[in-house]
N, C-alpha and C positions, 0 to 999 in steps of 0.2 A: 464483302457484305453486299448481297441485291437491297439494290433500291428505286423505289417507282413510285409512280403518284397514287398507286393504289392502297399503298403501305400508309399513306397520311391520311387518306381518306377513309380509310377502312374503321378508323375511332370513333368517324361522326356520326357511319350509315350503321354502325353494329346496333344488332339490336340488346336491348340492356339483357345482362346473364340471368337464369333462372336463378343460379345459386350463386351466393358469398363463396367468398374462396374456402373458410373456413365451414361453410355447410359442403361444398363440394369432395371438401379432406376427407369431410366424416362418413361421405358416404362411398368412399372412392378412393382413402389412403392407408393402409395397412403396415404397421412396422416388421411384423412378423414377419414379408414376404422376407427381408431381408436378413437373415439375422445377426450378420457382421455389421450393419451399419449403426455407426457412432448415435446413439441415444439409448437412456435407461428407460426409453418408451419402449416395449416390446410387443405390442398388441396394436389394433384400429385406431385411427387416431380419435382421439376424444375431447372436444371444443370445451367440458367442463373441466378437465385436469386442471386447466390454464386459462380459467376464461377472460383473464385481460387481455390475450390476445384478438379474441373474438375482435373488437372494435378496432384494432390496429389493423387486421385484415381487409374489416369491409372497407376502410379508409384508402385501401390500394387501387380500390375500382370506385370510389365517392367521385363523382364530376365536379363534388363543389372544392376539390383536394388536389393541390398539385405537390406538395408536398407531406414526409412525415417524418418526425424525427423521433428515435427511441433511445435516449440515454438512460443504460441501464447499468445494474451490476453483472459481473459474471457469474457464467454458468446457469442460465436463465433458461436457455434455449432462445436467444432472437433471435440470432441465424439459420435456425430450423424452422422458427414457426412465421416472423417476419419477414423472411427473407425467399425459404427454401421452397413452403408453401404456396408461398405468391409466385415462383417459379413456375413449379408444377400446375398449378392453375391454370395459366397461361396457356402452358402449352397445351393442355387437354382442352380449355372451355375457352377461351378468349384469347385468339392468336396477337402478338403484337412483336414490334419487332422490340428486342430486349437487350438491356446493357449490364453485366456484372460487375464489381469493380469492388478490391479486394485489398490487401496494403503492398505486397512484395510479388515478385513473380513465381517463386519458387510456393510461397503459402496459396497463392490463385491455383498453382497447378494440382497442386495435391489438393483442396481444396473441389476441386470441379473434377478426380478424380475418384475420391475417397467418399465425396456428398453430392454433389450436383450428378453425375451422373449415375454413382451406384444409387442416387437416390428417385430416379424414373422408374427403376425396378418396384416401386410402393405401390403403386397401381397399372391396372392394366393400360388406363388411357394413355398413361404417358411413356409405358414401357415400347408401348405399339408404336406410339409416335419418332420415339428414341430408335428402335430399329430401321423404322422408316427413312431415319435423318442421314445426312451426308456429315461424317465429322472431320474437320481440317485445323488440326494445332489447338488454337484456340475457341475455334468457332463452328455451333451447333449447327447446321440449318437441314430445320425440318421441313415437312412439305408445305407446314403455313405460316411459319415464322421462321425469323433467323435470332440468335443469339450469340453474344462475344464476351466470352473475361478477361477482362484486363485491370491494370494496375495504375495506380497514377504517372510513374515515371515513362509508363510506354506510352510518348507523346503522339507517335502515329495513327495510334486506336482513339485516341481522344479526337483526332483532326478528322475522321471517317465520320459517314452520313451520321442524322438525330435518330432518336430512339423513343419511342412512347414510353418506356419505362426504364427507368433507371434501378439497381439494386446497388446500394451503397455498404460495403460491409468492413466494422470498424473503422469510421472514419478515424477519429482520434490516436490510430494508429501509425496511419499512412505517413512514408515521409516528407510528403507536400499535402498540405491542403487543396484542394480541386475540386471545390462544392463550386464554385463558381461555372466551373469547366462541364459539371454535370448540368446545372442547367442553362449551359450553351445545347449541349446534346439532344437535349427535348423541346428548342426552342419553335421548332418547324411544327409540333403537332398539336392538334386543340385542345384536347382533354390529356396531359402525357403525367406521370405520376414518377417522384423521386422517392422512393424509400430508404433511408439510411437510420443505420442500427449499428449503438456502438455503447462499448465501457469507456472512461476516460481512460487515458492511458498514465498510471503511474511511473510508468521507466522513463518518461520523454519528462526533463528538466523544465518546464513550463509552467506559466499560471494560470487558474481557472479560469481566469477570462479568458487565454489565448487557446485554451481546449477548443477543437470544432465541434463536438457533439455540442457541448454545454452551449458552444457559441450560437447553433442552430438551432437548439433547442429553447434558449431563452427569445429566439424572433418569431415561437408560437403561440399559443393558447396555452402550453406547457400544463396536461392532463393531469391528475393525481388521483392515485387509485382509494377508492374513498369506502373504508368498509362499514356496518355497521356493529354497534353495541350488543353483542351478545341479548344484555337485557335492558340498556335501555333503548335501543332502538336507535339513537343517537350516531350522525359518523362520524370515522376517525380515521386518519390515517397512519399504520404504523411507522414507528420510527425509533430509533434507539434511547434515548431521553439521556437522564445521567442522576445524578445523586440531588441535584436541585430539582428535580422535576418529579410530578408525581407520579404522569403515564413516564411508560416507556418499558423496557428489560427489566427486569429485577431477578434477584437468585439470593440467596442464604447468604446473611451477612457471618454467619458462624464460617460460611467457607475461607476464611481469611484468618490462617493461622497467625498463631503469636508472633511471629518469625516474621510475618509481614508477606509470607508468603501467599497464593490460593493452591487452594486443594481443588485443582480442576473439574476432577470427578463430580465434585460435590458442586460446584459453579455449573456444569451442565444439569446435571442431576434436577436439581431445584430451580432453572432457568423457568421462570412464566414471564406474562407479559400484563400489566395494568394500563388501563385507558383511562384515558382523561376524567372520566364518568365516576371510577375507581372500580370497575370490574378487573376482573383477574380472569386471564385466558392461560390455558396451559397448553402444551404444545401438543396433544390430543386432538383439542379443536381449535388450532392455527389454522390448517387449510380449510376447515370449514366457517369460518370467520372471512377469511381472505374471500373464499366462492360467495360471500353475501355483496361485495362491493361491486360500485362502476366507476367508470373514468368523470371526472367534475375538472374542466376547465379552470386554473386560478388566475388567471390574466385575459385583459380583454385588450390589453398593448400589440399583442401577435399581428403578424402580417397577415394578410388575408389570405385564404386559401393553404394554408402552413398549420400542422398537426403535428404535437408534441406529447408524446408519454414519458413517465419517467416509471422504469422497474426495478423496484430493489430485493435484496436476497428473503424479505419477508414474505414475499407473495410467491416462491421460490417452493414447490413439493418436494423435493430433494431434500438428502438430511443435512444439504449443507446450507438450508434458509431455517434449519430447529433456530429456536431460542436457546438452546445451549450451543450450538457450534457458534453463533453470531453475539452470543457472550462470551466464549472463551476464547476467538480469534480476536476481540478488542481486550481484553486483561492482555493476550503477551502480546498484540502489537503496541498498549501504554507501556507495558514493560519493555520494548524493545528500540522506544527512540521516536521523534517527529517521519521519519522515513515509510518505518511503516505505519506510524495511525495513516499516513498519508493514504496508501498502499487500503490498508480497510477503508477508509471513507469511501474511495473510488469504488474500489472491489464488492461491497456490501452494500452503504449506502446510495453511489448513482448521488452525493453530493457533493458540493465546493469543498475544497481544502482552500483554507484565508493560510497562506504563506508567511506566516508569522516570524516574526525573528525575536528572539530572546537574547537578555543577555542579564549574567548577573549584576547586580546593582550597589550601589555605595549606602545604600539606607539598607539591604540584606546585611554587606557586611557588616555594618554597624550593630546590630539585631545580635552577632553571632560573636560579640566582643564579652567576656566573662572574666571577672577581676581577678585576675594572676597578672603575675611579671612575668617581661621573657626570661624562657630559663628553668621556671618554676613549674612545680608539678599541679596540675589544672584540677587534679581529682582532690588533690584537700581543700579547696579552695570551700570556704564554709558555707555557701549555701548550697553544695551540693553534695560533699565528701562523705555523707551517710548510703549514697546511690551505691559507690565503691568500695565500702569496704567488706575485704575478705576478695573481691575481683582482682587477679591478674591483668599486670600491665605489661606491655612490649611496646618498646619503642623504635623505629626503623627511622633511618636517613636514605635521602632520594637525593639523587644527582641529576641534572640537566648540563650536557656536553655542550659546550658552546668553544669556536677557534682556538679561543686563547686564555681561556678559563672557564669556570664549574660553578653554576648556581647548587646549588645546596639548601636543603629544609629538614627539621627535626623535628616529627611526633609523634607525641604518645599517645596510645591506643588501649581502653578497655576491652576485657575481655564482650565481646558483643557489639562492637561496634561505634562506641562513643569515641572520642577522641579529641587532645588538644594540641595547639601550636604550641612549640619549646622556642624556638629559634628557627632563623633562615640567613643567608649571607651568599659571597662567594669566594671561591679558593681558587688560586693559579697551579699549588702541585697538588699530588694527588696523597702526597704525605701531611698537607691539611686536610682532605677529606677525611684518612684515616684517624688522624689527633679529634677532629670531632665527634668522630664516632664513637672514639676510646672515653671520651670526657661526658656523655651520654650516656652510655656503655650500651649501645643501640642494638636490637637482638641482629638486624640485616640492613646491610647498604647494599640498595637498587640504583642502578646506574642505566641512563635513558642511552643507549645504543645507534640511534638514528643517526646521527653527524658520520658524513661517511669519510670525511676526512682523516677521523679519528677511530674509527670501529675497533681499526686491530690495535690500535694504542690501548681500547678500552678492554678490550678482548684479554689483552696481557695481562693487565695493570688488574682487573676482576681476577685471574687466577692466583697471582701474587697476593693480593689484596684480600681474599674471599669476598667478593664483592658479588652480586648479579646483575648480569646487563641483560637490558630488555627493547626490545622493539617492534613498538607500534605498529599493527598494519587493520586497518577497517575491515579488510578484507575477509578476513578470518571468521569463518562459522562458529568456532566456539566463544568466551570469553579470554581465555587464555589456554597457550600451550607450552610444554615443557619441552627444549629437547636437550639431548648432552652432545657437546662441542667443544675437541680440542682446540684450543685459541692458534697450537704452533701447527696445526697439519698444513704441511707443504714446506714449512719451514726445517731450518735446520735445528735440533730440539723436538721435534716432533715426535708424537706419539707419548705423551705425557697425558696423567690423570684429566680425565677430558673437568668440564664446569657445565652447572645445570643455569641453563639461557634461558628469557621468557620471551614466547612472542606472543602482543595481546594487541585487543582490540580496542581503542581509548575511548573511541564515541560512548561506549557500554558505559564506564566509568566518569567519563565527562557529563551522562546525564545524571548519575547517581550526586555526585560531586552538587551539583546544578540544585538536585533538591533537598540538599543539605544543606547549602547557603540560603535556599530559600527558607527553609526551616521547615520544608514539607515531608521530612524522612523521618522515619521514628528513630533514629540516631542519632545523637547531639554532637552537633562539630563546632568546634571553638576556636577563637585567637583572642592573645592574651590582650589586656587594657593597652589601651595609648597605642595600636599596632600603627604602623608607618604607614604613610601617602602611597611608597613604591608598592611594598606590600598589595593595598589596596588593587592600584591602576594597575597592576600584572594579574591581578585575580578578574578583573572585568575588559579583558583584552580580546577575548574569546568572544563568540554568539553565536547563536543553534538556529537554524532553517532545516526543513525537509530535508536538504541532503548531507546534513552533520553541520559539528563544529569549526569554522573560521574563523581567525583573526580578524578581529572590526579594521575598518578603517581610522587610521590616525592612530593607531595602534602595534608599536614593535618588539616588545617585550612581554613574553607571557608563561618566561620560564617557571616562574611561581608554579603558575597555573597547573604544568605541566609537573610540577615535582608534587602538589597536593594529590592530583590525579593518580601520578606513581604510590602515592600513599596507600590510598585505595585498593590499589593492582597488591600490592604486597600486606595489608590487614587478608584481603581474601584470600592470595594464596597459602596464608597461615591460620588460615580458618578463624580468625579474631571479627571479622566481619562477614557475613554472608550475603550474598547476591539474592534480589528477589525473584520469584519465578518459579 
């Protein structure tokens, strides 16, 4: 990288640019030259498509600006219009010497292959300049400026001369933090500008506080795009709302089958949006609502000289900021667990996730206590037995494998979904599992498979037994999979009628489980009068964060848990229950 006192100097003595960066695109960047390059822009650039960019540009060349931060959602384009523009700019209209900085080296490089430089081809100014340059590995240098991409972990490029501009891309990605380190970089020049443009990142196990977007972003003026009211003039900012709120999404509460299911279609279909005011926007005129806003400052705590936007999937032209994509991606990520609403917050709304932890409670349980004895069948019990009759019942027993004996649970299950506790215990051989089962006359005993001490003990003892064994793994894309498995292959014996095995995914049914105890499922789940302390403390052993269910602290026994769970896994696989979705 050259460096000379002319490069520091040259910020003071410039004379201010005729054009914004964003007037200079429009009149001077074209997508079409290109037409392999990654954007569904295919034509001249156009400052109105997107016009919250406008003021995030001029902010790259503001004097009164050394910084700016844009926590957004994906898929926005920040990196093309933030980021790529202010590139190209530079190079044609206002030379400076310049710094990339990206998350990984392998995404830097493709990166400054695939956009950075197929993307000087957009204009003639900078295609000219591009040929003109000397390029070595990582670094541009052209005949009036130099440029370099680099990554956080390449600590050598970091140690090299400042840089009047910084481009910061995905911060919240990176495997180190190194905002710090960026403005070391520019600390030599008078006017030097850091841009950084980022999603939170939901794969990185962290809390919102420790995100760096959001962390920078909250040490600004933190902008919000502020549009107006249709009719009354009034502005508003979009935002998702929910069932208590009157602005927000709204769609056809008919979309919501009996079943408990949504009929997607019809959630897209009827997806509008109402404002605070109670206007109703449809997604015909979303963008053109959006193209009425500006950016409004909500904080006057911000450091000086630090600029903060925040972009969400609303202001978004693409069909993936509709009012029906951004309604029907929160139905399956509530249906899908704390992981993913996590996963949209970040992704859609450019908001905090509060890392909540859950757990079921002793006042739930109690809530879900219905006067039968253990033992007894739950559906006559007189203030309900009118619900059941003429409905089929199946009863199934669940085992949890433990060293040196077998937790055990017995319930019975209406057709649809209802269901009561009969009993639960433990057994040492596997000849009391079976007497329990007989004395129930249970339609299927599921047997939890995970103990791998015991796998092929259980593997046998299910074939002899007609038992199913199952095991757990999160991992699993679907809810559950079948497959057929000889217990003896390998063994001597082998080659005997194989047994149909389940492998499922428990979180799915751990949150089902979750709002049944709460009493928020249209399913009635029950346990009989007077239920037991243990009972209890192995049903509340468990608790749900963003990244699934764990065992609480102070908590060692949650086989219960685990055989109620199993309950679940084997109603659906017998279609007595169905999964919503």
């Amino acid at each position: 990288m050259r460096v000379d006192s002319k490069e520091i100097i040259r910020p003071l003595v410039a004379k201010p640019p005729k054009l914004t960066p964003w007037e200079w695109a429009a009149r001077n960047v074209d997508y079409a030259r290109v037409r392999t390059y990654d954007t569904e822009w295919k034509a001249a650039y156009d400052p109105e498509y997107m016009p919250y960019w406008k003021e995030v540009l001029e902010s790259s060349i503001d004097p009164s600006v050394r910084e700016v931060w844009v926590w957004k959602c994906t898929r926005c384009g920040g990196s093309e219009n933030a980021l790529l523009t202010v590139l190209r700019y530079h190079v044609a209209a206002l030379p400076v010497p310049l710094l990339y900085v990206g998350g990984q080296q392998q995404s830097v490089e493709r990166f400054m292959e695939l956009r950075i430089k197929a993307g000087f081809a957009l204009s003639d100014a900078t295609e000219a300049a591009y040929r003109a340059a000397r390029v070595r590995e990582h670094e541009i240098m052209f005949p009036c400026m130099d440029m370099l991409c680099t990554w956080p972990t390449n600590k050598q490029a970091f140690k090299q001369s400042g840089y009047a501009l910084v481009l910061a891309d995905e911060v919240s990605s990176w495997p180190e933090c190194s905002t710090e380190l960026l403005r070391e970089r520019v600390a030599s020049y008078a006017f030097p500008h850091i841009i950084g443009v980022s999603s939170s990142d939901a794969q990185k196990k962290q809390k919102s506080e420790d995100d760096p977007i959001i962390t920078e972003w909250e040490k600004t003026d933190r902008r919000e795009w502020m549009c107006r009211d249709p009719v009354t003039g009034n502005p508003f900012i979009f935002r998702l709302g929910g069932t208590d709120t009157m602005d927000g999404v709204k769609w056809d509460s008919g979309a919501k089958r009996t079943s408990g299911e949504w009929d997607y279609a019809r959630v897209v279909s009827s997806a509008h949006y109402i404002t605070p005011d109670g206007t109703r926007i449809d997604e015909l005129d979303r963008m053109k609502t959006v193209r009425t806003g500006q950016w409004v400052s909500s904080s006057d705590t911000g450091m000086p000289g630090r600029r903060g936007y925040r972009v969400t999937r609303f202001m978004v032209p693409f069909s993936v900021g509709s009012f029906g994509h951004i309604a029907s991606a929160f139905l399956e990520a509530k249906r899908s667990g704390p992981r993913m609403m996590r996963t949209f917050v970040f992704e859609y709304l450019a908001e905090k996730w509060l890392d909540v932890i859950e757990t079921p409670r002793d006042d739930a349980m109690d809530a879900r206590i219905l006067s039968y004895a253990k033992g007894e069948d739950f559906a006559k019990t007189e203030v309900i037995k009118q619900m059941y009759i003429g409905k089929p019942k199946t009863t199934f027993l669940t085992a949890d494998v433990q060293k040196t004996h077998v937790w055990w649970l017995v319930r019975e299950w209406i057709q649809g979904g209802d269901s009561g506790l009969l009993e639960y215990g433990t057994a040492a051989l596997w000849e009391e599992i079976e007497a329990i089962g007989n004395r129930y006359q249970v339609h299927q005993i599921w047997v939890d498979n995970s103990y791998a001490q015991r796998a092929q003990e259980v593997m046998e003892e299910a074939y002899f037994r007609r038992m199913i064994p199952c095991y757990g793994r999160d991992q699993l894309e679907l809810p559950f999979m079948l497959r057929l498995i000889d217990p003896f292959e390998g063994k001597r014996g082998g080659g005997r009628d194989k047994i149909g095995t389940y492998t499922w995914k428990p979180n799915v049914f751990k949150d089902l489980l979750f709002d049944m105890i709460k009493g928020e499922s249209e399913r009635r789940w029950y346990v009989y009068e007077a239920i037991e302390r243990e009972y209890v403390r192995q049903m509340i052993a468990e608790e749900r964060d963003p990244e699934g269910w764990h065992v609480r602290k102070g908590f060692t026994a949650n086989h219960l848990w685990d055989c109620e769970v199993m309950q679940l896994l084997a109603a659906t696989v017998n279609q007595i229950h169905r999964l919503p979705g």
